[in-house]
C-alpha positions as CSV (number, residue, x, y, z in Angstrom):
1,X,0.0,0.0,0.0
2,X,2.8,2.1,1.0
3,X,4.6,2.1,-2.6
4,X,1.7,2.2,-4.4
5,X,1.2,5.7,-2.4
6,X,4.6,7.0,-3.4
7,X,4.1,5.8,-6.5
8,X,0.9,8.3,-6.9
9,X,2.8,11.0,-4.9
10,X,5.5,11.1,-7.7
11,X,3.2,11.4,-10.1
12,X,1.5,14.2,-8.9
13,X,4.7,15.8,-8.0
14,X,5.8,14.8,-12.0
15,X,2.2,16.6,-13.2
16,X,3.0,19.5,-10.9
17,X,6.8,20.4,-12.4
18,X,4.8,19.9,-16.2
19,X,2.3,22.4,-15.5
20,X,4.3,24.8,-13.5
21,X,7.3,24.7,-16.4
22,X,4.3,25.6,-19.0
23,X,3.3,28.8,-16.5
24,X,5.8,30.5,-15.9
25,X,3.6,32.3,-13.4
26,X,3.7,29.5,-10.9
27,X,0.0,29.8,-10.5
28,X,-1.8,26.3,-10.3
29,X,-5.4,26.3,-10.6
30,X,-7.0,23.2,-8.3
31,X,-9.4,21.7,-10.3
32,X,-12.9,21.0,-8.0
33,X,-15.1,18.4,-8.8
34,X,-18.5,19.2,-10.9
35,X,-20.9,18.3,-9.1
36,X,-22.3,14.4,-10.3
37,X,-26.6,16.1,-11.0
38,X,-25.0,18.9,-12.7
39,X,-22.8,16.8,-15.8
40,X,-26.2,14.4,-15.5
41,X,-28.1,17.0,-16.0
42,X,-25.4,18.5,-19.0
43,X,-26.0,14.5,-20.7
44,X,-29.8,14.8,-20.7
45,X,-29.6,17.5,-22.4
46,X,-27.8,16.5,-25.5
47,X,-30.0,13.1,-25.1
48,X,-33.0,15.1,-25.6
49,X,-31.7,17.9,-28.0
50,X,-31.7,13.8,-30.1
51,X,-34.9,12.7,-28.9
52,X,-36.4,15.6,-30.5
53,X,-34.5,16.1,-33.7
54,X,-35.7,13.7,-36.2
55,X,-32.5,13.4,-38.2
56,X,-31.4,11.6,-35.1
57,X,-32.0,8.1,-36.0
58,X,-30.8,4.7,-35.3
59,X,-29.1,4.5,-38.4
60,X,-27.6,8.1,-37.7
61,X,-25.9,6.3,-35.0
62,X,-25.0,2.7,-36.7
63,X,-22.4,5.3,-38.3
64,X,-20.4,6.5,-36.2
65,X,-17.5,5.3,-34.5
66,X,-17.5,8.0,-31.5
67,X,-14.3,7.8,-29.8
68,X,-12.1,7.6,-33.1
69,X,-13.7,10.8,-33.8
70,X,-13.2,12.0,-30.2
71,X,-9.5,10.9,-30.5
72,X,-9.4,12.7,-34.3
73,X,-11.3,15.8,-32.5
74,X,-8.6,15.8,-29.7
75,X,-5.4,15.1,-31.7
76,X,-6.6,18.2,-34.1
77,X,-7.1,20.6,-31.7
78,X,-4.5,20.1,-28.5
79,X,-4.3,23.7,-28.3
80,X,-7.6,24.3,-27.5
81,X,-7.4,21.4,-24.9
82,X,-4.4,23.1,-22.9
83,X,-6.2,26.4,-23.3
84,X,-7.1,28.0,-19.9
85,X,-9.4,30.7,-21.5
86,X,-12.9,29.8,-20.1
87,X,-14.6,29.8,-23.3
88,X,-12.3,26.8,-24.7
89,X,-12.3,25.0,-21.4
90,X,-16.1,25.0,-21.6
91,X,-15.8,23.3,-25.0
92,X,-13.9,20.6,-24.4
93,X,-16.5,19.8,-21.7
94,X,-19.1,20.1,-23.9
95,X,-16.9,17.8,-26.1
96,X,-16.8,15.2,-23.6
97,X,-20.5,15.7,-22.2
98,X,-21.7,15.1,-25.9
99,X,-19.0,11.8,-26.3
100,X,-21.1,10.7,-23.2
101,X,-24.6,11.2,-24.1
102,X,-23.9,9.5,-27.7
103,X,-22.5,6.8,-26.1
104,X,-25.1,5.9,-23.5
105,X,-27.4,6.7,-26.9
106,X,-25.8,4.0,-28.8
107,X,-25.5,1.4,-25.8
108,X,-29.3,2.0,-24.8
109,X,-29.3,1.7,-29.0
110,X,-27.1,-1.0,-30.0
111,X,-26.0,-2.7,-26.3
112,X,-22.4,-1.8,-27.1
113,X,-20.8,1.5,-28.7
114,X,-20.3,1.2,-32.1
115,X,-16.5,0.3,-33.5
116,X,-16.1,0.6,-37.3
117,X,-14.0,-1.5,-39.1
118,X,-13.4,-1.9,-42.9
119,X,-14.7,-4.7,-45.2
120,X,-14.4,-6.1,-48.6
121,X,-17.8,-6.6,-50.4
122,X,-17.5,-7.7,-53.9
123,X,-13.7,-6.5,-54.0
124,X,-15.0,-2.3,-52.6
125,X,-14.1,-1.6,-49.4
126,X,-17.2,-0.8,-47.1
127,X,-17.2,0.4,-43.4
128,X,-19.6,-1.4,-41.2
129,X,-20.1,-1.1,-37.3
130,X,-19.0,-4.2,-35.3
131,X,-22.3,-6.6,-34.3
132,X,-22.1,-10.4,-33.0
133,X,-22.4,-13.2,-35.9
134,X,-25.9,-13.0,-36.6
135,X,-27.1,-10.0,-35.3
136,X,-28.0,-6.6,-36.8
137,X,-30.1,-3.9,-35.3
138,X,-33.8,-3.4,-35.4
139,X,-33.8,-1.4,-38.1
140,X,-32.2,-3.7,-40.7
141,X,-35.4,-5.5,-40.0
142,X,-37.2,-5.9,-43.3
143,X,-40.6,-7.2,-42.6
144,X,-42.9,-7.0,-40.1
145,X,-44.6,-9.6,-37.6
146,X,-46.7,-10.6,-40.2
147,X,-43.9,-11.4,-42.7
148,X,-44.8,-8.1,-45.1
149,X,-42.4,-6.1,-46.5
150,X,-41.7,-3.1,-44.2
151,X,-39.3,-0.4,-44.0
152,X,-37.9,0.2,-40.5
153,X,-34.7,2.1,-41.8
154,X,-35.9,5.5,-40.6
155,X,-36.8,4.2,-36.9
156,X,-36.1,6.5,-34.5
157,X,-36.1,4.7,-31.4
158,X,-35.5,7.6,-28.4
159,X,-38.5,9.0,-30.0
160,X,-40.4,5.6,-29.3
161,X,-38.9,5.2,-25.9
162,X,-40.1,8.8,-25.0
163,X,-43.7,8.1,-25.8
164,X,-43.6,5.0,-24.1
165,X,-41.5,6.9,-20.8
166,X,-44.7,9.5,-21.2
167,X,-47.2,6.7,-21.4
168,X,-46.1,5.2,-18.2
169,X,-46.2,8.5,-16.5
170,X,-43.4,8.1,-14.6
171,X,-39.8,10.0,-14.4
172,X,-36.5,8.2,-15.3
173,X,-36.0,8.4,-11.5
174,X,-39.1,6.5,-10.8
175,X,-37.9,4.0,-13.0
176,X,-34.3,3.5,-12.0
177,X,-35.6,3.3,-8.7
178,X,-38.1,0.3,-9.5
């Protein structure tokens, strides 16, 4: 226990000589914890800004591999990342609240975020998300219960799970508490 201690004492002392060699003012800001309800509360509100957008579908996130854009976002902007002016230090959370919320959209979506890898169909190259042998999502689903043709391609299926949430009358609360 005692190492592992030292070992976490020299690397905040490491962090510490980083940071105070990039400012040269030797003032060191103490990050504080955000409050848990508040960056909840900052999630939810990308998750609904999706709910009620209609662009946002399930197939509109089939598409995207989130954190290689996240790493792509990060490794083309490091400035703004190591920026102490409020305004780009509100950003990058945004940037990481929104990583969040599309995550937990796509696991509530897909039960896993979506990786993208490339394959060969018919000698083209073709990106497809990552799903177990056998299994696509819903809406690849091409006929309904009946066995007719249907098109489920557009579904939206935060929009159905809000009218069902509303339906039940009850808050997300109330139901994480069930």
């Amino acid at each position: 226990m005692k190492k592992k201690k030292n070992r976490n004492l020299n690397m905040i002392r490491k962090v510490r000589k980083l940071y105070r060699e990039d400012n040269p003012s030797n003032n060191i800001e103490f990050l504080q914890a955000k409050p848990y309800h508040e960056v909840i509360k900052d999630i939810n509100g990308f998750v609904e800004k999706h709910i009620n957008d209609p662009r946002s579908n399930d197939r509109f996130f089939e598409r995207q591999d989130l954190m290689k854009d996240f790493i792509d976002l990060f490794n083309q902007n490091k400035d703004l990342w190591r920026s102490n002016d409020p305004m780009n230090r509100m950003l990058v959370y945004l940037q990481g609240v929104q990583l969040v919320a599309n995550l937990l959209i796509q696991l509530s979506l897909f039960h896993r975020p979506i990786m993208i890898t490339t394959h060969y169909v018919d000698g083209n190259p073709v990106d497809l998300p990552v799903f177990p042998k056998g299994v696509v999502p819903f809406n690849h689903q091409e006929t309904d219960p009946q066995g007719n043709t249907k098109d489920y391609s557009d579904t939206h299926s935060l929009k159905l799970m809000e009218y069902y949430y509303k339906k039940l009358n009850k808050s997300i609360d109330q139901l994480m508490k069930s």
